[in-house]
MARVEXMAR-950909 format. One record per residue (C-alpha): residue in three letters; x, y, z. Coordinates in pm, whole numbers, padded with zeros to 5 digits, always signed. Each point is the difference from the previous one (the first is absolute). Example, Ala and Ser with C-alpha at 12.3 -4.5 7.8 and 13.67 -1.06 7.14 Angstrom:
% MARVEXMAR-950909
ALA+01230-00450+00780
SER+00137+00344-00066
% end
This chain:
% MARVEXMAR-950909
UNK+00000+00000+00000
UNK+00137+00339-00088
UNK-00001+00270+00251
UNK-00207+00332-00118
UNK+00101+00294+00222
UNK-00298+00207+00003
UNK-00089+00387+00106
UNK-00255+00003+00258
UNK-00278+00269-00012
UNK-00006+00202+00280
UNK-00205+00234+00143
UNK-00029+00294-00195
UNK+00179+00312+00214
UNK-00284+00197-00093
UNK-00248-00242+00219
UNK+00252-00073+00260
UNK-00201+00226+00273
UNK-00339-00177-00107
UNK+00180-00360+00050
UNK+00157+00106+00297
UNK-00330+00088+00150
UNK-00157-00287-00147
UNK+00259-00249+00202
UNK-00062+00211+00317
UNK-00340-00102-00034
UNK-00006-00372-00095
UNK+00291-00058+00238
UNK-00228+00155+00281
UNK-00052-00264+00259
UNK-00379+00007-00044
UNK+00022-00150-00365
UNK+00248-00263+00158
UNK-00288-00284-00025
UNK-00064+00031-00387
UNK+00327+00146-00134
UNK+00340-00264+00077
UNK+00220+00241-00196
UNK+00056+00279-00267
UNK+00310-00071-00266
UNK+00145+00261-00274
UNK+00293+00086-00175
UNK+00162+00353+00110
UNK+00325+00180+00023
UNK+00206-00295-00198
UNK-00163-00294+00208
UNK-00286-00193+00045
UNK-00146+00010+00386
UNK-00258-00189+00168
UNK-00153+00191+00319
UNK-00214-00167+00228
UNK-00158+00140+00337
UNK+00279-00103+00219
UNK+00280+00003-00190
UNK+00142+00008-00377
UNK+00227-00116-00221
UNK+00232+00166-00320
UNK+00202-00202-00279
UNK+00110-00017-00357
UNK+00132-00189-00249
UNK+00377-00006-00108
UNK+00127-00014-00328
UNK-00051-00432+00015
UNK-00371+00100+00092
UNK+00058-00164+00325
UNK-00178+00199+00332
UNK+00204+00206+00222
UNK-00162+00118+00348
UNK+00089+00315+00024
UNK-00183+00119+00353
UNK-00244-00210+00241
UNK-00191+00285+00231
UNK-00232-00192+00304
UNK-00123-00383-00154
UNK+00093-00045-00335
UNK-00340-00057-00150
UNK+00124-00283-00226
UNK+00244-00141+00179
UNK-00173-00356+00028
UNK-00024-00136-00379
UNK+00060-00368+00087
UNK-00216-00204-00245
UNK-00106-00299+00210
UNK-00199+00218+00265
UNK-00386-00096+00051
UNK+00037-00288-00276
UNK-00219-00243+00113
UNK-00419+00040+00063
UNK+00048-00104+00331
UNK+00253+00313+00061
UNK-00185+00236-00236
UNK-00313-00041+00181
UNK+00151+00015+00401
UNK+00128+00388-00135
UNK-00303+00116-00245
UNK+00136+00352+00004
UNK+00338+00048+00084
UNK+00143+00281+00111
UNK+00335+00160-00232
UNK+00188-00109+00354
UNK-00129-00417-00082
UNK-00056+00085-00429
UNK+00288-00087-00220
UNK+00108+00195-00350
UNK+00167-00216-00224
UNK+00236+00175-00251
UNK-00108+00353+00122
UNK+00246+00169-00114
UNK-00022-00139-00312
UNK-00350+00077-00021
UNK-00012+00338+00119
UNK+00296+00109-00289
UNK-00167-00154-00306
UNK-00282+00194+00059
UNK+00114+00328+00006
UNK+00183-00108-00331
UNK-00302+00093-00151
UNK-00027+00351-00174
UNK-00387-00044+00099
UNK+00089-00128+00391
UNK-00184+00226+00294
UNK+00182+00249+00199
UNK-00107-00224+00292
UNK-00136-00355+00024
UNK-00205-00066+00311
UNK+00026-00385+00125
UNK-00323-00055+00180
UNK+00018-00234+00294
UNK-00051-00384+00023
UNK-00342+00024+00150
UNK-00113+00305-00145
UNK-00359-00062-00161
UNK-00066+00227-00268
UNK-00325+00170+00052
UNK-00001+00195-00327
UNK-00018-00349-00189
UNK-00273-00161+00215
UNK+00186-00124+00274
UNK+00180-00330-00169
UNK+00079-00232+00210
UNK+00254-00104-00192
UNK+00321+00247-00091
UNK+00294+00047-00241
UNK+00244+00312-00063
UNK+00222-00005+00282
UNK+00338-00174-00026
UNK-00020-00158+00318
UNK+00096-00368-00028
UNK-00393-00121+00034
UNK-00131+00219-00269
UNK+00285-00015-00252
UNK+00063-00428+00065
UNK-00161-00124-00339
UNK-00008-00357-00055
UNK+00232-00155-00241
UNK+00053-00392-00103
UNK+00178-00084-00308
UNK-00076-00344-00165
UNK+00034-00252-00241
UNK+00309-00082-00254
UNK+00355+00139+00112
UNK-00117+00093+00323
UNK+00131-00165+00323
UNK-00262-00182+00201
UNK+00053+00181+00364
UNK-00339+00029+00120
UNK-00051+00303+00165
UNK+00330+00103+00103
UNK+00118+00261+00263
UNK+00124+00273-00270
UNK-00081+00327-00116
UNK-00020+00163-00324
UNK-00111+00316-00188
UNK-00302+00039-00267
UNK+00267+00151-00190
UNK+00159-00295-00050
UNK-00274-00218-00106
UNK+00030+00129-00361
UNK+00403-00073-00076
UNK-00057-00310+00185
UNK-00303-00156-00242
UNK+00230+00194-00313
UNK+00315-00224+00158
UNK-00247-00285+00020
UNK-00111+00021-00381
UNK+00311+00081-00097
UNK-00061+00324-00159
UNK+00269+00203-00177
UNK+00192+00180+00223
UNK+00145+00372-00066
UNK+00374+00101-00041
UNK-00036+00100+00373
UNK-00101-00343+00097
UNK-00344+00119+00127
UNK-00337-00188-00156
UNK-00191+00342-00009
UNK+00056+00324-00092
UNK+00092+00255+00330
UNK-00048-00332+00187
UNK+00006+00012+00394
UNK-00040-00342+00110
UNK+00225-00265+00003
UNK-00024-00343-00150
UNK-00080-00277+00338
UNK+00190-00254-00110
UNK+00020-00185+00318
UNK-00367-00129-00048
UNK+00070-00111-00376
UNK+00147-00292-00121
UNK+00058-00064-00399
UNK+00203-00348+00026
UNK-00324-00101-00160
UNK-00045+00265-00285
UNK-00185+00308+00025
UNK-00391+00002-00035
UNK-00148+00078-00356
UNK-00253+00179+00160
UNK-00083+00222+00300
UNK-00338+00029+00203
UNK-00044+00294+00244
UNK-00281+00090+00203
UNK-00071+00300+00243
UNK-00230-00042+00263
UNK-00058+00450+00063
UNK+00051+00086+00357
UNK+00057-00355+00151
UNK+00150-00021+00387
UNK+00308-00258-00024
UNK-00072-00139+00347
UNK-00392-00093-00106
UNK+00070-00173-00333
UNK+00306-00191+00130
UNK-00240-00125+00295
UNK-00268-00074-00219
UNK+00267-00153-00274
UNK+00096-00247+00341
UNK-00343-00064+00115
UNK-00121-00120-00285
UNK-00235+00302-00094
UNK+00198+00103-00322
UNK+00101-00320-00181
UNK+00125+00107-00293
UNK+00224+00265+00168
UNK+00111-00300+00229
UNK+00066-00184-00303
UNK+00202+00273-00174
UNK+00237+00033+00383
UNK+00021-00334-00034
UNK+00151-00023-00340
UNK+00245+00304+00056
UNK+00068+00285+00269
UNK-00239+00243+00220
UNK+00220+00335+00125
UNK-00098-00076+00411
UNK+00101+00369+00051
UNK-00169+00137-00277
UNK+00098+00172-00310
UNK-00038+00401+00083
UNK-00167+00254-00208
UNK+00111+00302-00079
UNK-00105+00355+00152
UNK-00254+00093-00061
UNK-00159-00375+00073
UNK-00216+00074-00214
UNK-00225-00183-00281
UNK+00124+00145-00325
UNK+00353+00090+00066
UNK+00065-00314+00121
UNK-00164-00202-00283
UNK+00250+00165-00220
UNK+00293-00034+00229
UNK-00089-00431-00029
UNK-00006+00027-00391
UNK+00296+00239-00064
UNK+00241-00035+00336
UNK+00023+00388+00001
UNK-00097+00181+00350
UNK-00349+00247-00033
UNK+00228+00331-00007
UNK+00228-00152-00278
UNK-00285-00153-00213
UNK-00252+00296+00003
UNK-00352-00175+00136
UNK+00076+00167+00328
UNK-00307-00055+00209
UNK-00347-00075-00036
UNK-00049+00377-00018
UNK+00263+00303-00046
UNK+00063+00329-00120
UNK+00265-00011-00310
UNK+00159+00346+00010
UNK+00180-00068-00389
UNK-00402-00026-00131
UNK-00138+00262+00333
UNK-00304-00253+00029
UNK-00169-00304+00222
UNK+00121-00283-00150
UNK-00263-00298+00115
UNK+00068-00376-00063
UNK-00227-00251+00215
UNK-00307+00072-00132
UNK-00246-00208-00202
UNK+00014+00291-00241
UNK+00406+00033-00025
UNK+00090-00358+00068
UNK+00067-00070-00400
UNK+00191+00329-00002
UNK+00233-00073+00322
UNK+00304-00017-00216
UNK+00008+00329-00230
UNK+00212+00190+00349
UNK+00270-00291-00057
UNK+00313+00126-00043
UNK+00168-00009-00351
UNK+00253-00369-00003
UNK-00188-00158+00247
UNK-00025-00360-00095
UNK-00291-00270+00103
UNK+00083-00351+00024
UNK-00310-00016-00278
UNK+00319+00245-00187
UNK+00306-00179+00097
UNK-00172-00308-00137
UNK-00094+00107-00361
UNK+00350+00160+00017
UNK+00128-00363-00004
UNK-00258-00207-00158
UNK-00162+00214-00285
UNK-00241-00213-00090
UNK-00076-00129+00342
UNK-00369+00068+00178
UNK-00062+00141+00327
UNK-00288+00044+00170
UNK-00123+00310+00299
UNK-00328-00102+00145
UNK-00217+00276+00195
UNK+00375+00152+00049
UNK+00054+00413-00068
UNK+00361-00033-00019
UNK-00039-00191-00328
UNK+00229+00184-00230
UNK+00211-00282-00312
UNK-00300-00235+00072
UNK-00129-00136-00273
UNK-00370-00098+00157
UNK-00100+00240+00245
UNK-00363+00010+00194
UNK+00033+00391-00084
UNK+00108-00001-00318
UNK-00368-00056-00031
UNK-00081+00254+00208
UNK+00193+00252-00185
UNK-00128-00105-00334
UNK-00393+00034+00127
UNK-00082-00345+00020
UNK-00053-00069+00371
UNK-00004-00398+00029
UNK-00363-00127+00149
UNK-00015+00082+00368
UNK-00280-00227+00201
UNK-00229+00216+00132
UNK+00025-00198+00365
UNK+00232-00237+00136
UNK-00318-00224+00094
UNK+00061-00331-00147
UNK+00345+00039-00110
UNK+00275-00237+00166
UNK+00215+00006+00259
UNK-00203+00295+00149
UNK-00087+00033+00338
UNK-00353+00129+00018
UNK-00002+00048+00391
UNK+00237+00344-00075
UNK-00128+00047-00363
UNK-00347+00136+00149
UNK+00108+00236+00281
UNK+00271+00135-00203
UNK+00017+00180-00336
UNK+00394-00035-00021
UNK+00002-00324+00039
UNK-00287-00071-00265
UNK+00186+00247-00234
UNK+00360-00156+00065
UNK-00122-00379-00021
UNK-00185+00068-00368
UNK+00318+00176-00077
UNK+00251-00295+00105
UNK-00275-00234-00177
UNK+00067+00171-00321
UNK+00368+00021+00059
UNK+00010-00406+00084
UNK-00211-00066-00398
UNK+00250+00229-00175
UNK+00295-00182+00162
UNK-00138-00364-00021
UNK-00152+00118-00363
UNK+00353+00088-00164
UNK+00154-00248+00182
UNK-00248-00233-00164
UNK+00120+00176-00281
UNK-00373+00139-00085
UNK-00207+00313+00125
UNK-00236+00241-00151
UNK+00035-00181-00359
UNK+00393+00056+00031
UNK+00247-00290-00025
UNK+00319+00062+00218
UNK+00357-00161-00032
UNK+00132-00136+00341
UNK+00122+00342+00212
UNK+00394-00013+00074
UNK-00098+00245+00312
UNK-00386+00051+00133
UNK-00110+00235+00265
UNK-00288-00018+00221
UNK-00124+00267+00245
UNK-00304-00092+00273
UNK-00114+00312+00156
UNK-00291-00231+00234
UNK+00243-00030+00334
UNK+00086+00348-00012
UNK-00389+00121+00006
UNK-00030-00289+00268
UNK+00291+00076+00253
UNK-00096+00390-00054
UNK-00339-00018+00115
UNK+00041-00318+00274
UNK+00346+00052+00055
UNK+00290-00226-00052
UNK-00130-00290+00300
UNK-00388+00019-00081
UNK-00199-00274-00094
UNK-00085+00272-00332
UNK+00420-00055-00073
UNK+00004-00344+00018
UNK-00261-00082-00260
UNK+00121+00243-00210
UNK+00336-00229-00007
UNK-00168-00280-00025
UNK-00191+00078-00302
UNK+00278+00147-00155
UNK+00200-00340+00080
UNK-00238-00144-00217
UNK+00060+00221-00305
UNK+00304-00034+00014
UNK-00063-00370-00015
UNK-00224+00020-00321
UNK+00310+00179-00174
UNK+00234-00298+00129
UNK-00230-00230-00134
UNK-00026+00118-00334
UNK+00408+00009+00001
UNK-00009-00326+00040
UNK-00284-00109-00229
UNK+00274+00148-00295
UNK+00223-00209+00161
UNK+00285+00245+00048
UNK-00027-00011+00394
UNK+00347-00165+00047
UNK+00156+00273-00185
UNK-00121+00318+00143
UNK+00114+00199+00292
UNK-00238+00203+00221
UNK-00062+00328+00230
UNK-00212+00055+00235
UNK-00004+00362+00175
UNK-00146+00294+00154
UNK+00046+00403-00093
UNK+00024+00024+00383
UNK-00137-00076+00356
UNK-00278+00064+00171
UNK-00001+00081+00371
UNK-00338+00024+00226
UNK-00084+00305+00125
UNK-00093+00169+00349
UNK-00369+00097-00082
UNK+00010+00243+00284
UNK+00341+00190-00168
UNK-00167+00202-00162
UNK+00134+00387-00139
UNK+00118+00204-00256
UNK+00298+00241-00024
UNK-00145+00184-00296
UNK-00198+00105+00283
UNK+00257+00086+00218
UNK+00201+00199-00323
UNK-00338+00195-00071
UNK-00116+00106+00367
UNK+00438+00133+00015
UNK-00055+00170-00340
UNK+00209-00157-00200
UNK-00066-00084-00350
UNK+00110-00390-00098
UNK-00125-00148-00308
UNK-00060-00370+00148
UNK+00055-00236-00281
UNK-00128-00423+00066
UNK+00034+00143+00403
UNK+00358-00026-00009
UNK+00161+00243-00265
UNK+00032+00376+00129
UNK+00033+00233-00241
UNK+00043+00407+00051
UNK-00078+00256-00233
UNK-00261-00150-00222
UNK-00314+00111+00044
% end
């Protein structure tokens, strides 16, 4: 991997006084139960500032992290990755505080964003059991990169990949993408790197090639899955097909950690290019791009088959990397935005006007569990969703849907956006979570079975993961700093309730 030394954007000196009184503000004591810490990029360093204490640091010219100061607790100073793993642990501390949280790579994290020409002036990191009142009081949260909410899932399967079970390692969603390019064996660059501006790095101690490499590659996302659950459900018995992909190759135990923000769309791009949010331009959910001076708005229904247009020029996908090697190889991106050098694509219908049919109601449809489909309008929408997703993946696979024949796919991608709307609403230990793996598990088992009904099974490789955690939330943490920032007269443009921004109105 080649190091990129990049500029960080820092607070404009014009807005300095406004940010200044914005920190005095959100590091006020009283905002201590819903914000764990501020970070930004100022005077030639990146800082992260907590109530009791920050921290300041940069990177050299190797791009590794210097500390430069520690004032009071260093907010960050825990960033062990095995803390909490485990549902027994998770749920004996629910809501820890920064003292018991861990922040894996934080440094890391912190820098890439402000990378960005488009990053805030400040980032707020909400706290572990903050419950976000503005968005109807999930029960379920994401954002933050404490360890809970950024631990995604990750087991790697199949042909060239070691059979560990799940083992007590670590990993980055960054790296997921070099290591399924190492897998396939695409073309590298003169660099060495799979992907253009590539962060992650190839895990080759979970592959194994003695055997050849797989002629084709299977991955699936399961959207805002807690690691803990659908390991426990994966030993249990719940999810048999994800027990049967662990079985056949390696689960991360710690995790494989998101990027900041932890975040739906940024880090479904940072899994198919290995390029961190502020170096591959789909920087939140939600932001304010100063280079265009407007909103820029991703996860919506409406903008979801135009997520890609902010990516930054010479970012690859793996869907790229692949046609790069194989020209006349297929690929497939099912119900996935980040779909750019795929060759089927759910949105390419989308984008051409011809909106595949949609069931008006999940009732009868399989592998749907009608006890949650009633009560609860995401979990209706999300299961007809995932049902469509699971026909256009078993139909090309079959190599036949919507009066289109389709070769066998080198690479395919499915996204299942069910446990997300699930763990949300119930929260990552509910009874609402668990079905929502559990029906997924079965999708994912309709998609296995027409694998093997081609009779390639033995030579494909597989991926299972999440964009990021999910951590339950204090219902009674309740709050908003906007609040706070109004009431004190300041003027903060609060992008996805995390990016600060001064001086737009």
């Amino acid at each position: 991997m080649t190091t990129v030394i990049r500029s960080a954007t820092e607070i404009a000196p014009e807005h300095r006084p406004e940010a200044e009184a914005a920190l005095d503000v959100l590091l006020d004591r009283s905002l201590e139960p819903i914000v764990d810490m501020v970070l930004m990029a100022r005077d030639g360093a990146y800082e992260a500032a907590s109530h009791d204490g920050s921290v300041r640091f940069r990177r050299d010219e190797r791009g590794e992290i210097e500390v430069l100061e520690t004032r009071g607790a260093n907010p960050v100073e825990r960033q062990a990755t095995d803390q909490l793993v485990g549902l027994e642990a998770e749920r004996a501390n629910k809501h820890p505080h920064r003292s018991a949280n861990s922040y894996p790579f934080a440094y890391e994290q912190a820098a890439q964003l402000f990378d960005s020409p488009a990053s805030p002036d400040l980032c707020v990191i909400h706290s572990a059991a903050h419950n976000w009142e503005d968005q109807g009081g999930h029960l379920g949260e994401h954002g933050s990169i404490g360890i809970v909410q950024a631990r995604a899932p990750w087991v790697i399967a199949g042909k060239g990949v070691r059979a560990l079970g799940v083992a007590p390692i670590a990993a980055k969603l960054i790296d997921v993408a070099p290591t399924v390019c190492e897998l396939l064996g695409v073309a590298p660059h003169a660099d060495g790197t799979y992907l253009a501006q590539q962060d992650g790095e190839v895990r080759s101690d979970v592959l194994d090639m003695a055997g050849g490499r797989p002629a084709h590659l299977v991955g699936f996302l399961f959207d805002g899955t807690n690691s803990n659950v659908l390991y426990d459900m994966a030993a249990s018995g719940e999810a048999p097909n994800v027990a049967r992909l662990i079985e056949m190759g390696t689960g991360f135990g710690h995790g494989a950690m998101s990027a900041l923000p932890t975040i739906t769309l940024a880090n479904h791009t940072s899994i198919l290019t290995g390029v961190y949010p502020g170096h591959h331009g789909i920087l939140n959910n939600a932001w304010y791009d100063r280079r265009r001076g407007r909103q820029i708005i991703t996860n919506s229904p409406a903008t979801w088959p135009h997520a890609t247009e902010t990516l930054e020029p010479g970012v690859e996908t793996i869907f790229d990397a692949v046609a790069r090697t194989w020209p006349d190889s297929f690929t497939a991106s099912v119900d996935e935005p980040c779909d750019n050098g795929a060759h089927y694509s759910t949105f390419h219908f989308f984008r051409r006007g011809e909106i595949p049919p949609i069931p008006r109601s999940p009732e009868g449809l399989p592998h749907v569990t009608e006890r949650f489909v009633r009560p609860s309008k995401d979990y209706a929408w999300s299961s007809v969703i995932d049902h469509m997703g699971t026909e256009q993946a078993v139909g090309v696979w079959s190599g036949h849907y919507r009066d289109e024949s389709y070769p066998l796919p080198r690479f395919t991608w499915v996204n299942y956006t069910l446990t997300d709307a699930a763990m949300h609403e119930g929260g990552p230990h509910s009874e609402m979570a668990a079905a929502s793996v559990r029906d997924s598990d079965a999708r994912l088992g309709e998609v296995l079975a027409a694998i093997e009904r081609r009779g390639v099974f033995d030579d494909c490789a597989f991926v299972l993961v999440a964009d990021h955690g999910m951590q339950e939330s204090d219902r009674t943490c309740r709050g908003d700093w906007d609040v706070a920032l109004r009431e004190a007269g300041i003027n903060a443009r609060d992008e996805a309730y995390s990016f600060l921004y001064f001086g737009i109105e």
